[in-house]
C-alpha positions in Angstrom: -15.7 4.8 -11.2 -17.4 8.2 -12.2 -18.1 8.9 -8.9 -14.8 8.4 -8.0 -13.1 11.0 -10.8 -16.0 13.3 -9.6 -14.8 13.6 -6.3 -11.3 14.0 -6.9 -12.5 16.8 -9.9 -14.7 18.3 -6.4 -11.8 18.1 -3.8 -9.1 19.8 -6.5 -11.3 22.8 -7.0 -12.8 23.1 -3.7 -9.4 23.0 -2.1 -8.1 25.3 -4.8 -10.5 27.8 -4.4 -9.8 27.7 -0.7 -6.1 27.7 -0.8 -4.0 30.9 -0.7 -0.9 30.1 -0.4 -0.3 28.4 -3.6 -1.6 26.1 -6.0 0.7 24.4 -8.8 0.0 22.2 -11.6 2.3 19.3 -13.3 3.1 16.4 -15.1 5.1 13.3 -13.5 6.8 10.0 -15.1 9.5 7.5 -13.6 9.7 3.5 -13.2 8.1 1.1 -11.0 9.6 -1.9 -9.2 7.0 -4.1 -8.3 5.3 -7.4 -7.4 1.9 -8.9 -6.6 2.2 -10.6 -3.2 0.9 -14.0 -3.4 2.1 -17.4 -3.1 1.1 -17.9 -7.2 4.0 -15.5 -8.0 7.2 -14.7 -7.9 8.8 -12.4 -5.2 10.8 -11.0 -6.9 10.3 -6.9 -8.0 9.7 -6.3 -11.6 10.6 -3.6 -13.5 7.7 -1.2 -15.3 6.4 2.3 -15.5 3.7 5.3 -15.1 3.0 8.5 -16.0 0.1 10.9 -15.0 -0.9 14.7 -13.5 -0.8 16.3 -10.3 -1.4 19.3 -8.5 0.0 20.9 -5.5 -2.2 22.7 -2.8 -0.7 24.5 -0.3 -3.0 25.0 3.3 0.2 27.0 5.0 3.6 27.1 4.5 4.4 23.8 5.6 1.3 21.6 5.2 -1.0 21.2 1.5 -2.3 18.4 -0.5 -1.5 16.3 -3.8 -4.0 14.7 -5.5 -2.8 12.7 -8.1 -4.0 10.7 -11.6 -1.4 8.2 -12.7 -1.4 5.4 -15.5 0.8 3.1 -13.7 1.4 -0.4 -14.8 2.3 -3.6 -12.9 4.6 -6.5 -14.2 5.2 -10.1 -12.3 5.7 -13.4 -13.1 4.1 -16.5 -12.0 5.3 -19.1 -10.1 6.6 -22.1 -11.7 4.7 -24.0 -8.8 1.3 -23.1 -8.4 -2.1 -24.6 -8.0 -4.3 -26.0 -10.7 -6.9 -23.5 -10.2 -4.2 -21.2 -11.3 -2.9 -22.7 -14.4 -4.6 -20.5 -16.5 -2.3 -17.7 -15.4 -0.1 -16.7 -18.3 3.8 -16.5 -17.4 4.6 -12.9 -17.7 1.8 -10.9 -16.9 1.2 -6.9 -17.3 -1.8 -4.7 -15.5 -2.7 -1.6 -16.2 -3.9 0.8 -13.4 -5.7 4.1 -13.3 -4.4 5.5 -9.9 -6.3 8.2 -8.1 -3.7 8.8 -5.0 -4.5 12.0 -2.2 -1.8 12.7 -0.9 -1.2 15.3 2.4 2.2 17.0 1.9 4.2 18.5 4.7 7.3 20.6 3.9 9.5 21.2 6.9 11.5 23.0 4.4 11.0 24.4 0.5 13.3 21.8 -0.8 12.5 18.8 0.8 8.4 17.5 1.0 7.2 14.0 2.5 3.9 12.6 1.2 1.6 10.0 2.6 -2.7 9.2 2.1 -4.5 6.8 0.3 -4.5 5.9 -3.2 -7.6 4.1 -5.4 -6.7 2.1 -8.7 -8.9 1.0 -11.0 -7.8 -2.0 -13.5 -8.3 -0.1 -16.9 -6.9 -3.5 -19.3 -5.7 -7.5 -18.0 -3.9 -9.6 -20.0 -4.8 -10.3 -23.2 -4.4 -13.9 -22.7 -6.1 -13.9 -19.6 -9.3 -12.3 -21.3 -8.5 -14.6 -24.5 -8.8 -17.8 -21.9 -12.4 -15.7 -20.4 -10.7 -16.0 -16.9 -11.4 -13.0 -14.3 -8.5 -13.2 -12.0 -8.3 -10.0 -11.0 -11.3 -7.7 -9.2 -11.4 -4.3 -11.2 -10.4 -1.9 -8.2 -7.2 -1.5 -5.7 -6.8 -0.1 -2.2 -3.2 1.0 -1.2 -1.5 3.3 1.1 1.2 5.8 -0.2 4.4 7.3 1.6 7.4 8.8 0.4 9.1 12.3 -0.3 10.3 14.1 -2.8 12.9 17.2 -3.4 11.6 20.4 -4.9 14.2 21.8 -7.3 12.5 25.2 -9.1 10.1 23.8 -11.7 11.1 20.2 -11.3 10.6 17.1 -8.8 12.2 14.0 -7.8 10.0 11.7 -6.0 10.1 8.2 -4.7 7.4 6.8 -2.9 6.3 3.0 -2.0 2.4 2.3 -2.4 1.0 -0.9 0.1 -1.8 -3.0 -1.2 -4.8 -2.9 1.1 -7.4 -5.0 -0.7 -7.1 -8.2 -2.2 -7.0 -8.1 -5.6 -8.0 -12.3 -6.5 -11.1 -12.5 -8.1 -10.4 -16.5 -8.3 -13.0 -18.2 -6.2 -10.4 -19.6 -3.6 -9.7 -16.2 -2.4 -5.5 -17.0 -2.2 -5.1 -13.6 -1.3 -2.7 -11.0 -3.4 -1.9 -7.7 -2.8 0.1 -5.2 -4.9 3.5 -3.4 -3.7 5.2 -1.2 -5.6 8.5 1.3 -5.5 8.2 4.4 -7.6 10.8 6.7 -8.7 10.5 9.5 -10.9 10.9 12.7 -12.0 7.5 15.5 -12.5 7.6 18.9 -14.0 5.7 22.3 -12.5 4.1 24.1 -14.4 
């Protein structure tokens, strides 16, 4: 995990040190509508939120990179009808994520920029009554991919975006596999 924050700490100076055309700071929030894919729960989106930093780097006029850090949290439900194995699942459950997305940006104009790269979570809390019941359902890191856009208004940014699981996240010893989507929406402020 340090490794990882180092790298993203390297790649935001590096690439600010490098970049002429424009570097910019800010903070983002909005609400997330999201499920774990899985036959265990429901398919239905969920409705929760994030919050975290970014920066904008600009390579040229049109093309930069975002790299991101976002608390972003994940709500579902589980299925009324699932396997024994999975019993132990509490009803409502809520995971916390630390998400480290790198984003490229390309602006084919000031207003408008489309966003797409990888994006690495780590699970920072589980449910309390899954670590009451000493159960690890859940392996500690996520893989996703990342696209959507976002309008540049002066000093402040609408975004939406929809993240892909890569990796399955089941820690269970069956290996059902379950993978995390997830729309965002938001707003983020420039410094």
């Amino acid at each position: 995990m340090r490794s990882l924050f180092l790298f993203a700490a390297l790649l935001i100076a590096g690439t600010s040190l490098q970049a002429q055309k424009g570097f910019r700071l800010g903070v983002k929030a909005g609400a997330n509508l999201n499920k774990i894919d899985g036959q265990s729960f429901d398919q239905g989106f969920d409705f929760s939120y994030h919050a975290g930093a970014f920066a904008e780097i600009d390579f040229s006029k049109r093309w930069g990179l975002q790299p991101e850090v976002i608390w972003s949290q994940t709500a579902t439900k589980r299925a009324n009808n699932i396997d024994a194995i999975y019993s132990t699942l509490p009803t409502n459950l809520k995971l916390d994520y630390l998400m480290v997305p790198v984003l490229l940006r390309y602006s084919p104009i000031g207003l408008l920029t489309f966003v797409a790269g990888p994006q690495f979570g780590v699970l920072i809390n589980k449910n309390d009554n899954l670590l009451q019941n000493g159960e690890q359902a859940f392996k500690s890191g996520d893989f996703s991919m990342v696209l959507g856009a976002q309008v540049n208004l002066k000093v402040l940014r609408l975004y939406g975006r929809y993240n892909v699981g890569l990796q399955n996240i089941n820690d269970f010893s069956d290996q059902q596999k379950w993978t995390n989507q997830q729309v965002q929406l938001g707003v983020g402020l420039k410094f």
